[in-house]
N, C-alpha and C positions, 0 to 999 in steps of 0.2 A: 762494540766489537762482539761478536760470537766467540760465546767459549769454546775454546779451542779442544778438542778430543781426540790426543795426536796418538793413542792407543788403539786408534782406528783408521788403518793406512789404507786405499784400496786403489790396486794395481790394474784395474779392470781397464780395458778401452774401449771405446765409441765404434761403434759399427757407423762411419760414413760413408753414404754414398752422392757421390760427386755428382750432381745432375742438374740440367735447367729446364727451367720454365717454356713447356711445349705449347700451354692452351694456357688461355684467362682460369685463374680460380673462379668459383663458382661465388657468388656471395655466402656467407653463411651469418648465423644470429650472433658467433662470440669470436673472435681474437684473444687469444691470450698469451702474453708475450713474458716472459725471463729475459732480463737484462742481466744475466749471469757475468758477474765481476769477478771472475776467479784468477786472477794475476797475482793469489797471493798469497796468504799460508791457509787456507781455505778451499783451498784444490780439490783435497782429500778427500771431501765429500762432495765433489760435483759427481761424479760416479752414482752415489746412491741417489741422489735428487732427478738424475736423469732417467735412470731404474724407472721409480715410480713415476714420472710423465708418459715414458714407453708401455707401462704396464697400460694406461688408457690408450693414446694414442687421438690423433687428432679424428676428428667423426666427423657426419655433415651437420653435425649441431656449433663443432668449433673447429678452430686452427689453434695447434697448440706449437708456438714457438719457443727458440730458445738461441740469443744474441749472444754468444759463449769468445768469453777471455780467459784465454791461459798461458801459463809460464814457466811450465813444468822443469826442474831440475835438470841440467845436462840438455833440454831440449828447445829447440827458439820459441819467442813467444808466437801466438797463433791468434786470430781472432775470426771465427767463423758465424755463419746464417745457418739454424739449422732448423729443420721442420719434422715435428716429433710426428712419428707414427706407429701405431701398435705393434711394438717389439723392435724397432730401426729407426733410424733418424736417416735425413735425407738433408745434404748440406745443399743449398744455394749461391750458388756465385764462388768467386775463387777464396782461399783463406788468403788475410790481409793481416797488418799487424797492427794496430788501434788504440789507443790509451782509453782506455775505461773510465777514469776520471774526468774528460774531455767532456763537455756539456753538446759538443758536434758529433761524436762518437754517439751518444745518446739520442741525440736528435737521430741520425743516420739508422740507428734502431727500429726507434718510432717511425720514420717515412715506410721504411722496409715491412714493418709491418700493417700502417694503414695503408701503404698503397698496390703491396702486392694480394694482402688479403683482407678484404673487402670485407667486411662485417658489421651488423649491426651494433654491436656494442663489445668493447675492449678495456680487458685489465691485464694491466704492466704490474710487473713484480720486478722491484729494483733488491738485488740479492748480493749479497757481501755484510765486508765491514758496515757497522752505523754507529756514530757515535752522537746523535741529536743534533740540534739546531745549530751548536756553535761551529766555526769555523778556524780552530785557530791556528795559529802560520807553524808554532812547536810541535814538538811530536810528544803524544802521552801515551806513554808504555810500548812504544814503537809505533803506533800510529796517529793519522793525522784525525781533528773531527771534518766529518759529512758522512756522505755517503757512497758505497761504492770506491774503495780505494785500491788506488791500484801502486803495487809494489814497484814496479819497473819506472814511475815517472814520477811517484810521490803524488797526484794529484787525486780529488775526489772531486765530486756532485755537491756543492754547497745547494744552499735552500734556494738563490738566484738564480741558480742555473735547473733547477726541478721547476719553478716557475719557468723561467726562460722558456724549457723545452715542452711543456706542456701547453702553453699558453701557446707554442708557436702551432703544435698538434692541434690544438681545439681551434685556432682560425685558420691555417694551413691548409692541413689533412683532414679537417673533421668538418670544416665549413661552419664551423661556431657551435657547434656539438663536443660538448667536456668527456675526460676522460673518465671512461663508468667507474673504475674503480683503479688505485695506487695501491699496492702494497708493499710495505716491504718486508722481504725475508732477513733483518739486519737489525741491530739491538737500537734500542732509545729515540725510538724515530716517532711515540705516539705522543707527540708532545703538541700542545695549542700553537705555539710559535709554527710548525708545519704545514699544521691543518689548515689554517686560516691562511697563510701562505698560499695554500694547494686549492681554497676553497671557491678560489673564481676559474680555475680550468677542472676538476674533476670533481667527482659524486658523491664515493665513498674513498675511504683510506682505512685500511689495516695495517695492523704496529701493533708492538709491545713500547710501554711505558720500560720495559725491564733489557737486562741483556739476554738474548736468544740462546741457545743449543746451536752447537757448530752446524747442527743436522738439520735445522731450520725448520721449515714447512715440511709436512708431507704429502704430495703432490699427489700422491696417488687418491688419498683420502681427499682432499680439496676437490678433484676434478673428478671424482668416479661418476657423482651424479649427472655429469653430459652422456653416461650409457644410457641412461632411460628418458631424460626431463632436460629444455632447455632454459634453467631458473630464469628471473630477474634479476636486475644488477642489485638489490638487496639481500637477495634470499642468497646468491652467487657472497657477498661480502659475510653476511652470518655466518653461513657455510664454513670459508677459511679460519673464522672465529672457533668454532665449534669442531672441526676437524684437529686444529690446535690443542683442543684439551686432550682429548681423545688419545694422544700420542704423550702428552705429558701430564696426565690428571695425577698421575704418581709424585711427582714432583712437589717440591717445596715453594720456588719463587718465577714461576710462569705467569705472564699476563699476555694476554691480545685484545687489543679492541676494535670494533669496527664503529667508526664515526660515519655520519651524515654530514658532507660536510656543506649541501644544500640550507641544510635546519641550524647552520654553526653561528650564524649570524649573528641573532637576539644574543645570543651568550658572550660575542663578542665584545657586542656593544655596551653588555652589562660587566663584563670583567671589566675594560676600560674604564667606566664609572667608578668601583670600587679600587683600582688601580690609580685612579685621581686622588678620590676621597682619603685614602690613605697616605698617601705622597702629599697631599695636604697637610694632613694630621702630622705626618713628620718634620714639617717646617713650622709646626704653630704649637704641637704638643706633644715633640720627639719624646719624652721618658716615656707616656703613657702608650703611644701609636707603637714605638720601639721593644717594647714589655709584649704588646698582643699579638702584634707580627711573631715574635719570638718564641712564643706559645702555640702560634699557631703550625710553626713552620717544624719544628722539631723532629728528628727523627725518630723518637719516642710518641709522636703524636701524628705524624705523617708520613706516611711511604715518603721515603728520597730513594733515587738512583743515579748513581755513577757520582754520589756526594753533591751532584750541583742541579736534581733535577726532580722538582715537590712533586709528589701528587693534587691535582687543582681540586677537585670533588672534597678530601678530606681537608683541604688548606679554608677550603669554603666552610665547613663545618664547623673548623674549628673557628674562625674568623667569629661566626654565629655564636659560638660558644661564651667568647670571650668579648664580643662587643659590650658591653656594657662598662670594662673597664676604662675604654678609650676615655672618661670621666668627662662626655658631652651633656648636652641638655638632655632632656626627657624626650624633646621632640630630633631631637640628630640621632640621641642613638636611637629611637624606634625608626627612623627612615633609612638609617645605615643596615640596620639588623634586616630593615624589610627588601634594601636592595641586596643583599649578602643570599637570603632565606629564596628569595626571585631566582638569583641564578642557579642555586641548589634545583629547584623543580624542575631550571632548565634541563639538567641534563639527561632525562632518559628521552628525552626529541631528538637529540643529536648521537647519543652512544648509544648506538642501536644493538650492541652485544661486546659483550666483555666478560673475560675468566681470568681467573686467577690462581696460584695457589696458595697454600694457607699464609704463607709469610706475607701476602700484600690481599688480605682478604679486604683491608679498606679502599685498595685502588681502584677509582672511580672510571678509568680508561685513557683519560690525559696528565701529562707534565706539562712544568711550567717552570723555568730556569731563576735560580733562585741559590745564591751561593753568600754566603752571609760573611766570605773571607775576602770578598771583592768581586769588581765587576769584571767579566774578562772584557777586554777590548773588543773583541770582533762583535759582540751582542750590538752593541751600538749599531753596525752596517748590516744587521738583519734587512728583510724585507720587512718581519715581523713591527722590528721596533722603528722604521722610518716611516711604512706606508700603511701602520694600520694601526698600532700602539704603544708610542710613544710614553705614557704615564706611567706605565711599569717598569721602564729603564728608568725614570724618573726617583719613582719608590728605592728602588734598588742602590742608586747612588745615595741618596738620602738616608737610608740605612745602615748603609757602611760607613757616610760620613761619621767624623769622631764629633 
């Protein structure tokens, strides 16, 4: 979830104006789309984030959109299309009332904007609550995990339904063309289980491993560079990278990364192997497998966030560190250490920019859920761990057994 900064109220309102669609949009090179989930105690700052999209305003290099839910105090809830332009927004079609958490609300999003604006390449910013990979049915500290939650229905965006809708976009809307780039403006969302989820329908994915600033992105900073240049869908994903520090380089525990999630493959394939390899060791030689996990996991030796969620780069390290204790042959631990050392080189292929600040100077750009108190149940019905890997719920169970 974003930290909350309710010392910062703002009363401002929307300049809408009500209008439709006279002629065909023009094609243009970028779409970019805000699925704004603000149904919730995160209102507060829709205000300033819409500021800065107006401050650019949409050009003939992009379309700068904005799919806005809200639920404001004393007021019914509202859920409008709206089309940012330099200094006013221009609403589309009538206001409706929508569950933001609904995976069809999302879709409806996405059609709206690949089909009324026409563009060569498009990034979706899914903006709210995030609470990572898990889904679980309790509520933790008033909210539920995914992403995108909305107050009025209790429901969010799990990882099925960001597949779902995306996968439905790249064959649908796109004609087998993936989404250039995912981001989201929403805490713990930079995690392997997502990426690799998201890696057969889109390009790049922007995330924090961390929890976000209620204040999120800075929009203004992210998109200025459409006044002069129309980037590539890397240079466009660095950008929000780099734009991100810029607004919290002051800061103690900021992270963002921007993954490849074309290049995420090999890493997968090779996490999965060491994911075996491990989960092995803990049915044939729990004290010793048990002991190096345990060293390697720690949060004296690894970034964790939200208590249940490693950092994968320094878990890899330390794995490297400590293999030699797993007390194998000569020839296992050299082929352990050498698969462990392989996926470390992976990753500047796939984590094309990452910042930080000083508290997570070792975070490498992704999580990997990992809770040493138990396994929660929903992990089991990932996408993650049915349809792609399975041997680190394995591990995980294995670990915790007594």
């Amino acid at each position: 979830m974003k930290k909350n900064l309710f010392s910062r109220i703002l009363f401002l309102s929307l300049l809408f104006v009500v209008t439709s669609m006279q002629s065909a949009i023009p094609r243009k090179p970028w779409t970019f789309l805000v699925y704004l989930a603000g149904a919730n105690d995160l209102d507060v700052f829709i205000q300033e984030n819409m500021d800065q999209m107006m401050a650019i305003g949409s050009n003939d290099r992009i379309n700068i959109l904005v799919y806005l839910s809200t639920h404001y105090a004393g007021q019914k809830k509202e859920t409008k299309k709206l089309y940012v332009n330099k200094g006013s927004v221009t609403q589309h079609g009538p206001t409706t009332v929508r569950d933001s958490g609904n995976v069809e609300t999302f879709k409806s999003a996405l059609s709206w904007a690949c089909t009324e604006f026409p563009s060569d390449h498009i990034a979706v910013v899914c903006w709210d609550h995030g609470l990572g990979a898990l889904n679980k049915s309790e509520s933790i500290s008033g909210y539920k995990r995914g992403v995108c939650y909305d107050f009025d229905t209790g429901h969010y965006l799990t990882d099925r339904d960001l597949f779902s809708a995306f996968s439905w976009a790249r064959d649908t809307l796109r004609r087998g063309r993936k989404i250039d780039i995912v981001a989201f403006d929403a805490c713990l969302m930079a995690s392997l289980e997502i990426a690799a989820t998201l890696s057969s329908c889109a390009n790049y994915m922007v995330a924090s491993e961390d929890s976000m600033p209620g204040t999120g992105f800075d929009y203004y900073r992210m998109l200025n560079q459409f006044n002069t240049r129309t980037p590539d869908a890397l240079t466009f994903a660095k950008r929000m990278v780099t734009a991100y520090q810029e607004v919290y380089v002051h800061e103690t525990d900021y992270t963002l990364s921007a993954i490849d999630l074309q290049a995420l493959s090999e890493f997968i394939t090779n996490f999965s192997e060491v994911s075996e390899f491990l989960a092995a060791q803990l049915q044939s030689n729990k004290m010793a497998a048990k002991l190096v996990i345990k060293k390697s996991v720690g949060d004296l030796v690894c970034p964790v966030f939200n208590l249940v969620y490693i950092d994968v780069l320094q878990f890899y390290k330390n794995l490297l560190a400590h293999g030699a204790e797993l007390k194998l042959s000569l020839s296992d631990t050299a082929d352990f250490k050498a698969l462990v050392a392989n996926g470390i080189e992976l990753f500047p292929y796939f984590v094309k920019a990452n910042v930080v600040g000083r508290d997570y100077k070792q975070a490498g750009g992704l999580t990997v859920y990992f809770d040493a108190r138990g396994v929660d149940t929903s992990y089991s019905r990932l996408f993650w761990t049915t349809e792609i890997n399975g041997w680190w719920l394995n591990l995980l169970r294995a670990y915790v057994a007594r």
